[in-house]
C-alpha positions in Angstrom: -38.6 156.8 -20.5 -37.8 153.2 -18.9 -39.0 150.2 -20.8 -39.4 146.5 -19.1 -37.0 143.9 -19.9 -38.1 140.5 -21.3 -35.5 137.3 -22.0 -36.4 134.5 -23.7 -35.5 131.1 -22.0 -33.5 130.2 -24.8 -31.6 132.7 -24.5 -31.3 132.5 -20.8 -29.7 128.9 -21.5 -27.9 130.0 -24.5 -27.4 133.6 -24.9 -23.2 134.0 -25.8 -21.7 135.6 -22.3 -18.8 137.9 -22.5 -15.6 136.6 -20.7 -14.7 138.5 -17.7 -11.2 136.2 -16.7 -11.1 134.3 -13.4 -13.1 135.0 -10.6 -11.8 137.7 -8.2 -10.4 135.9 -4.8 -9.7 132.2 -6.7 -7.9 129.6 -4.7 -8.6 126.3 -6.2 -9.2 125.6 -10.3 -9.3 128.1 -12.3 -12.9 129.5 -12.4 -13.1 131.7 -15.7 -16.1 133.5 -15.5 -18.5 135.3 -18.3 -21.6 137.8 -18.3 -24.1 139.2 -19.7 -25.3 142.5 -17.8 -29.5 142.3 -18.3 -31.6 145.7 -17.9 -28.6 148.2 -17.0 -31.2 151.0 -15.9 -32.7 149.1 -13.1 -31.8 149.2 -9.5 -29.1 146.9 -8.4 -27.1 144.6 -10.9 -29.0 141.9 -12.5 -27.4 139.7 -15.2 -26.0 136.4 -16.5 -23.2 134.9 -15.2 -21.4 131.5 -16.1 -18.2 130.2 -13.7 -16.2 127.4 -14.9 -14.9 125.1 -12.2 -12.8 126.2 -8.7 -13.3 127.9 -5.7 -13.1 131.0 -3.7 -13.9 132.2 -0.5 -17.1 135.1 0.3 -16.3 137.4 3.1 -18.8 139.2 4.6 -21.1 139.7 1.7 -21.6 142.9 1.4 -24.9 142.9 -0.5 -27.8 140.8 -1.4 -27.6 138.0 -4.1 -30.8 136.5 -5.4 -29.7 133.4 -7.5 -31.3 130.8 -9.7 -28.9 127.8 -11.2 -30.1 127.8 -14.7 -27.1 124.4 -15.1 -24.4 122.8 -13.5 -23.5 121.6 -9.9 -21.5 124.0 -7.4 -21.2 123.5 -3.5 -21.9 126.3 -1.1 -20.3 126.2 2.5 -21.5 128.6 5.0 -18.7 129.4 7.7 -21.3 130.4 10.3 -22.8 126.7 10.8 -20.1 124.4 8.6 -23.2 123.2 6.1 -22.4 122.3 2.8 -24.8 122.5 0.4 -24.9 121.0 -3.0 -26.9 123.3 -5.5 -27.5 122.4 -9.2 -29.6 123.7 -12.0 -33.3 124.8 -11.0 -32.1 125.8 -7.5 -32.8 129.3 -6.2 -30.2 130.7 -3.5 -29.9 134.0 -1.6 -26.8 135.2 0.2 -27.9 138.0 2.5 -25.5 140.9 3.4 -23.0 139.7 6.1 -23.2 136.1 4.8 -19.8 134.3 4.5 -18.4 130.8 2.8 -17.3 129.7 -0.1 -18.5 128.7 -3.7 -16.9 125.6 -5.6 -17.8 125.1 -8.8 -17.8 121.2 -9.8 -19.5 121.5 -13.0 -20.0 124.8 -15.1 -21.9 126.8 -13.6 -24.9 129.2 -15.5 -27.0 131.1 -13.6 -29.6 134.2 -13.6 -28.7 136.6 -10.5 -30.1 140.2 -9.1 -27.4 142.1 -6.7 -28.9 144.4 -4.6 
């Protein structure tokens, strides 16, 4: 039988992540990132993720992210019309399958995130 997940904001903001070393595809800093995998029955992968500062490149996203910046201040550039967007804590973003740019972590990052 499947149960329903429920987390506390305090521990959204303060729940202890597991490290999970630097973010896959790195090119600038040194973005150390850590986890914390939320209802691992459900559909799609849904957690907690925290980035340290630097940057890498998305490729053709090959999935849906649904993202809200719990803290810190990140830029996203999207390749496909050269915005740059600053996003900080309390901002919700969605990448949609196909989307490409880049992510550059300026402060720590902590975020809440559903891939589907």
């Amino acid at each position: 039988m499947s149960k329903f997940t429920i987390v506390k904001s305090s521990d959204i903001t303060s729940l202890a992540l597991t490290p999970a070393g630097q973010r896959a595809g790195a090119d600038k800093g040194d973005p150390q990132i850590a986890i914390q995998t939320l209802a691992p029955d459900a559909v799609g992968n849904l957690g907690i993720w925290e980035c340290q500062p630097g940057g890498w490149p998305v490729v053709n996203r090959p999935d849906t992210e649904f993202t809200y910046i719990i803290s810190g201040r990140a830029l996203l550039t999207d390749d496909s019309t050269g915005e740059v967007a600053e996003i900080c804590g309390g901002d919700l973003v969605i990448l949609p399958p196909g989307w490409t740019g880049r992510w550059d972590v300026i402060e720590p990052v902590r975020k809440v995130y559903a891939i589907y």
